[in-house]
C-alpha positions in Angstrom: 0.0 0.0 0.0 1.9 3.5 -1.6 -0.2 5.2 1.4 0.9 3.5 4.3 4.6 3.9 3.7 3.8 7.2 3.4 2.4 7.7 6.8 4.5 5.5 8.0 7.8 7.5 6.4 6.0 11.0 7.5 5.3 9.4 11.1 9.1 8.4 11.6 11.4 9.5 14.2 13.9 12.3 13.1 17.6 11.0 13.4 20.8 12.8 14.2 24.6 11.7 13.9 26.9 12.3 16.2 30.8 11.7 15.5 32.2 11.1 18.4 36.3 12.4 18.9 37.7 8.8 17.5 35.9 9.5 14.2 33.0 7.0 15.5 29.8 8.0 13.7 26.3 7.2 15.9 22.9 7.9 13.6 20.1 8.0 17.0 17.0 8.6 16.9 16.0 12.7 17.7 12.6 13.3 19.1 12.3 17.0 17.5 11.3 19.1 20.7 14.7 17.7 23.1 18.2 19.3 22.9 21.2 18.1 20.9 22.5 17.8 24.7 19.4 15.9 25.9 19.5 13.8 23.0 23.1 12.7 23.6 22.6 12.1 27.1 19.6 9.8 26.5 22.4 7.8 23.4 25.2 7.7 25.9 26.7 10.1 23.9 30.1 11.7 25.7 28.8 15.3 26.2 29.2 16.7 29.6 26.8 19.2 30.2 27.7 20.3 33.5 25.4 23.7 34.1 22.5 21.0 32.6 21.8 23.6 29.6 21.0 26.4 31.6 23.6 28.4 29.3 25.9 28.8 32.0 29.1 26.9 30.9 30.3 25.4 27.4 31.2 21.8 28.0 28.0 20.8 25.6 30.1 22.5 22.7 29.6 20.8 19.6 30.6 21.8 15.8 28.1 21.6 13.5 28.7 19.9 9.9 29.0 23.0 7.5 26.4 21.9 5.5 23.5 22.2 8.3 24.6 25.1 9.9 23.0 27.7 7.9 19.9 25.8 8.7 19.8 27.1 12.2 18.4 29.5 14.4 21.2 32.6 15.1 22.8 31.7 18.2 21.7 34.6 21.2 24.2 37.1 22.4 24.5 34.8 25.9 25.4 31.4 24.1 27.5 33.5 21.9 29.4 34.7 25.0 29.5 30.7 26.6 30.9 30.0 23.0 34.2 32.5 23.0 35.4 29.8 26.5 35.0 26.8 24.4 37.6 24.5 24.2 38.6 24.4 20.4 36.5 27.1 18.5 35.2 26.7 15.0 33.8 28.5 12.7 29.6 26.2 13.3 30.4 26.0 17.1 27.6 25.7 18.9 26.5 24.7 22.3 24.3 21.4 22.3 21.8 22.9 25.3 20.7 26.0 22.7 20.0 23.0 19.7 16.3 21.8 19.5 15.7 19.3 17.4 13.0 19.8 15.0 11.5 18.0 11.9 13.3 20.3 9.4 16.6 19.2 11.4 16.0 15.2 10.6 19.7 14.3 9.5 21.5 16.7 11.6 25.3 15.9 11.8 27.4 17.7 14.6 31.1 16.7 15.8 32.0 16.4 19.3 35.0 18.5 19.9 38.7 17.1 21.3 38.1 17.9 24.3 36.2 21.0 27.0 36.4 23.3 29.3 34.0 24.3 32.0 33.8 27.6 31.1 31.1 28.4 33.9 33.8 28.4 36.8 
């Protein structure tokens, strides 16, 4: 039936990639409304998160793959501030707490940085 997979295709789960700092890439499944952070935390995925996302340190730092980083909200001034301490700046830095996944995100790749610093004291 043409019509089921459609709803079924439609109904599915968005996904997300993480690559992890060995070069280890982990497609998981991204309910759109949850944080890149919350999502890694529920995938075991090695992302600290110390302040929790409440935008108060930067160890949830994450660098976006170039070709989705366009797609995203601006970051705000006070993630932009969190984002100057980050251990290993790049150009699609971002902070995984300020991320939420949505439907239009479904594919999302990011790369977990070498390493972070707590950048919230």
């Amino acid at each position: 039936m043409p019509g089921a997979t459609r709803m079924r295709k439609r109904d599915a789960m968005p996904k997300m990639t993480f690559v992890e700092q060995d070069g280890t890439h982990r497609e998981v499944d991204a309910p759109a409304g949850l944080s890149v952070l919350e999502i890694a935390h529920k995938h075991g995925v090695d992302i600290e998160g110390a302040c929790e996302g409440s935008l108060a340190c930067s160890t949830c730092h994450v660098i976006v793959d170039p070709e989705w980083f366009d797609r995203l909200e601006q970051p705000t001034e006070d993630e932009e501030d969190m984002l100057d301490l980050a251990f290993g700046l790049q150009k699609t830095s971002r902070l995984g707490c300020q991320l939420v996944m949505t439907e239009a995100l479904d594919g999302l790749v990011v790369r977990l940085p070498s390493g972070s610093r707590n950048a919230g004291g």
